[in-house]
C-alpha positions in Angstrom: -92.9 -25.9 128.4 -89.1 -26.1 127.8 -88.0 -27.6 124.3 -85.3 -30.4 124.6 -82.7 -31.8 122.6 -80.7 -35.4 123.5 -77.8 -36.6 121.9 -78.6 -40.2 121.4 -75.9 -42.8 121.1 -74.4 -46.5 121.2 -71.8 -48.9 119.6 -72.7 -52.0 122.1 -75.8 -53.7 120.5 -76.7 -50.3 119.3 -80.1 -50.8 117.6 -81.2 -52.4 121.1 -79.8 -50.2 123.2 -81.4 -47.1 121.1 -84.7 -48.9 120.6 -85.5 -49.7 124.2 -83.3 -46.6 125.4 -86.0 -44.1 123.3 -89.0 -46.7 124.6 -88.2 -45.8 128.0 -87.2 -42.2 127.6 -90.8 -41.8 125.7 -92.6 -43.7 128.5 -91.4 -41.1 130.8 -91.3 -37.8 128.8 -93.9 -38.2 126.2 -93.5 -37.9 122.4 -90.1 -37.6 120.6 -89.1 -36.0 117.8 -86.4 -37.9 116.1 -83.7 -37.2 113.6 -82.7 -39.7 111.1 -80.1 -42.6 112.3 -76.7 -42.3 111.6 -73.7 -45.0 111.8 -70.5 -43.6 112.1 -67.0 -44.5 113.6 -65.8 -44.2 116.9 -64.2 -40.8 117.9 -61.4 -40.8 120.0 -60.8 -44.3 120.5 -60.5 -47.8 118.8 -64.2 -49.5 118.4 -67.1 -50.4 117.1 -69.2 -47.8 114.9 -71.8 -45.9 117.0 -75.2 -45.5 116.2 -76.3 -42.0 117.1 -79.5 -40.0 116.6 -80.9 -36.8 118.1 -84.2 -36.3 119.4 -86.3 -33.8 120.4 -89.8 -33.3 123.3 -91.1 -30.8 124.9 -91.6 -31.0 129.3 -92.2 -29.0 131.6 -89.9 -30.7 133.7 -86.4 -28.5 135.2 -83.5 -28.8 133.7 -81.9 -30.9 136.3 -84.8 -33.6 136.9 -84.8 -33.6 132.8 -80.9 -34.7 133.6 -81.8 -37.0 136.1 -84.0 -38.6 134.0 -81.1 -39.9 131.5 -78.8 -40.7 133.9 -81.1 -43.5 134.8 -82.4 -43.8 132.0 -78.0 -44.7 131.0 -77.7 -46.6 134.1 -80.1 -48.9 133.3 -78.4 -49.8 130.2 -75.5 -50.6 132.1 -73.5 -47.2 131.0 -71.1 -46.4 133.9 -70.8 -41.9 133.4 -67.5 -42.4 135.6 -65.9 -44.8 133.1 -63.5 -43.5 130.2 -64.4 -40.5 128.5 -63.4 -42.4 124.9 -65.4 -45.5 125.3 -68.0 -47.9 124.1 -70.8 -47.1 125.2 -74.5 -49.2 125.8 -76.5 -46.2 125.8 -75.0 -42.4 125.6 -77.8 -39.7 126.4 -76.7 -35.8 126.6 -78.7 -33.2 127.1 -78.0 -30.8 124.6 -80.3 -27.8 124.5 -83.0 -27.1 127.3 -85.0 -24.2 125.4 -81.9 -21.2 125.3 -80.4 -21.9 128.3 -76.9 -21.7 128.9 -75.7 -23.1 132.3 -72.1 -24.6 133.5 -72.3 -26.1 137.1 -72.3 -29.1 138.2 -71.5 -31.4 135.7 -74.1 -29.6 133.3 -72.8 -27.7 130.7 -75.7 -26.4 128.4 -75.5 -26.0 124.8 -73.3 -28.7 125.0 -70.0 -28.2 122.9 -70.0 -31.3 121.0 -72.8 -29.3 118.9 -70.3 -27.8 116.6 -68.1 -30.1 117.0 -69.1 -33.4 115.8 -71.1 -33.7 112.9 -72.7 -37.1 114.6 -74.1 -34.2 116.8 -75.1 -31.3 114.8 -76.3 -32.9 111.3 -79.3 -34.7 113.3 -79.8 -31.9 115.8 -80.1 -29.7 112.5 -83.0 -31.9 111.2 -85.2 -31.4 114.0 -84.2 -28.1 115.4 -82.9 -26.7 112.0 -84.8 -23.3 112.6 -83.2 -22.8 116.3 -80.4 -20.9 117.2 -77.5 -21.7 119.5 -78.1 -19.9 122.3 -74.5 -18.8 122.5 -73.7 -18.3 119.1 -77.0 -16.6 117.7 -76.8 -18.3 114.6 -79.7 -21.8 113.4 -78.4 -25.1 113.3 -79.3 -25.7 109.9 -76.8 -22.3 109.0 -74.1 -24.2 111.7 -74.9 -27.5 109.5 -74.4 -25.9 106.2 -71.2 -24.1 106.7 -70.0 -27.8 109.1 -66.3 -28.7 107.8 -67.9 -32.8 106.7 -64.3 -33.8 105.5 -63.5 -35.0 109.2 -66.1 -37.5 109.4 -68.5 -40.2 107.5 -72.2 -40.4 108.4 -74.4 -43.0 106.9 -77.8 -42.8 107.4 -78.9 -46.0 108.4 -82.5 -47.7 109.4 -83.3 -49.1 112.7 -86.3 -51.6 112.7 -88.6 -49.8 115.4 -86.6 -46.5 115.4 -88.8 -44.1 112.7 -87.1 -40.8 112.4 -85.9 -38.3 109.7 
């Protein structure tokens, strides 16, 4: 079985989209793991605060068909992937860890490199895979986490009736 990580996110009708977004995605995978909740600001663009989370299941499922999965998953919430890069977004699910692979093809690009970049990314993925490593970097989350320059943005934990993480 193949551990996986998903960026979860949202700024339109976020505790919605993330409560029936996770409902679906555990229907279909099994249990989650989730990290706490946490509101933050839009990056790279003018709009409403997203709501993101990271969570975490186990499948046996490949790596593409785990893919697959979100995209519909996304395109049931009405989240075009061809639309603007910066956007508002219903329901944002990225694949961020499949086990220790790394791949880049075809649109996949695995550990994905908002990991160490955002801390909307990396302080919940550090909650529930603190003890991993990056598979390209060889060092835990929770190490990645502690040494994270937090002066570029503000996370606020934040609790979403139905959505029991942290």
């Amino acid at each position: 079985m193949a551990q996986v990580y998903v960026g979860v996110g949202s700024n339109i009708e976020p505790e919605r989209h993330i409560r029936t977004g996770l409902a679906e995605l555990r229907q279909r995978v099994g249990p989650l793991t989730l990290s706490t909740v946490y509101a933050n600001p839009a990056v790279g663009f003018v709009g409403d605060d997203f709501l993101n989370l990271v969570v975490g299941f186990a499948t046996d499922w490949e790596v593409r068909a785990v893919s697959a999965c979100l995209r519909q998953i996304e395109t049931a919430h009405r989240t075009p992937r061809d639309g603007p890069r910066g956007a508002a977004r219903a329901l944002d699910l990225d694949l961020l860890l499949y086990d220790d692979l790394v791949l880049c093809e075809d649109g996949l690009h695995i550990p994905r490199a908002e990991i160490v970049r955002y801390a909307f990314v990396l302080r919940p993925l550090a909650e529930v895979a603190g003890d991993r490593r990056h598979p390209l970097l060889g060092v835990t989350f929770a190490e990645l986490w502690a040494t994270f320059d937090r002066s570029r943005e503000t996370l606020q934990p934040v609790k979403v009736p139905g959505v029991e993480g942290g």
